[in-house]
C-alpha positions as CSV (number, residue, x, y, z in Angstrom):
1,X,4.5,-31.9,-0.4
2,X,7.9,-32.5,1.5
3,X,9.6,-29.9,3.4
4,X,11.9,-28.6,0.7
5,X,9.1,-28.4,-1.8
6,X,7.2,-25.9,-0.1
7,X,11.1,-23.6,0.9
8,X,11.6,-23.8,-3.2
9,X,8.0,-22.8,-3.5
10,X,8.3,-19.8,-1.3
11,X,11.9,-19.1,-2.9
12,X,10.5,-18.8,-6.2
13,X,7.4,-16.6,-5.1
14,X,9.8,-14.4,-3.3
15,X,11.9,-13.7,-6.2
16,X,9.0,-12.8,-8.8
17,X,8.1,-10.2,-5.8
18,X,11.6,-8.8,-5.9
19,X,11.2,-9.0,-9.2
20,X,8.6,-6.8,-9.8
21,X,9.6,-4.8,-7.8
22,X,12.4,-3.5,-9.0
23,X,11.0,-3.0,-12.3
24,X,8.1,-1.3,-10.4
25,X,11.0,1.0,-8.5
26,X,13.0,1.1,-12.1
27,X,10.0,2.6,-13.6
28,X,9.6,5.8,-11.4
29,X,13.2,6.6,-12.3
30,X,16.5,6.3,-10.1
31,X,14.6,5.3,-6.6
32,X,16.1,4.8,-3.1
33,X,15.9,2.1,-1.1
34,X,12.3,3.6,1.0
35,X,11.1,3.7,-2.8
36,X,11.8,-0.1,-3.2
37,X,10.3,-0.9,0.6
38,X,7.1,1.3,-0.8
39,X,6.6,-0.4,-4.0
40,X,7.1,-3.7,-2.0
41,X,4.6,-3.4,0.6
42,X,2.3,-1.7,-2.0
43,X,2.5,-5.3,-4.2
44,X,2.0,-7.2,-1.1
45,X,-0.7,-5.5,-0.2
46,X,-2.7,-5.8,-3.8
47,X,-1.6,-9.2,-4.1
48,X,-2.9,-10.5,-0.3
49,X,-6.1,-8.6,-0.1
50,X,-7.8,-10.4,-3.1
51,X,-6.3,-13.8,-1.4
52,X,-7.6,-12.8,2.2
53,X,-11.1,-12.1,0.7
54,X,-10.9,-15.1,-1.5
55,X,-9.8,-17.5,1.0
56,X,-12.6,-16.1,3.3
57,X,-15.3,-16.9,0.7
58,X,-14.1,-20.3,1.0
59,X,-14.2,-20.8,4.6
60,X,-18.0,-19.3,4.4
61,X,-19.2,-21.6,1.8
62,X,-17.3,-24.8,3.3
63,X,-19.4,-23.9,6.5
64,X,-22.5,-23.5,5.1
65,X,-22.2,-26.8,2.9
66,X,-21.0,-28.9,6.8
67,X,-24.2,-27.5,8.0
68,X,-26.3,-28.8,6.0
């Protein structure tokens, strides 16, 4: 993929984060701005731990399967 595919690619995944949330935020009432921060960081974390595991997984099984 060229250079500006992969910047609209992280546009877009950036915006469905914002996206959610603020309607994560909207959903505990009127919220502040540490509210929105919170909710952020607690999508990012829920969303990059199953990744991190996942892509580790990946890298063990690769290895095993070059060692043979």
């Amino acid at each position: 993929m060229k250079k500006t595919e992969w910047i609209i690619f992280a546009l877009l995944i950036l915006m469905g984060l914002c996206c959610l949330t603020v309607s994560g935020t909207a959903m505990w009432g009127p919220g502040s701005i540490q509210a929105y921060f919170k909710t952020f960081l607690h999508l990012c974390m829920w969303m990059g731990l199953p990744i991190i595991f996942l892509g580790i997984v990946y890298l063990v099984i690769v290895m095993k399967r070059q060692g043979k």
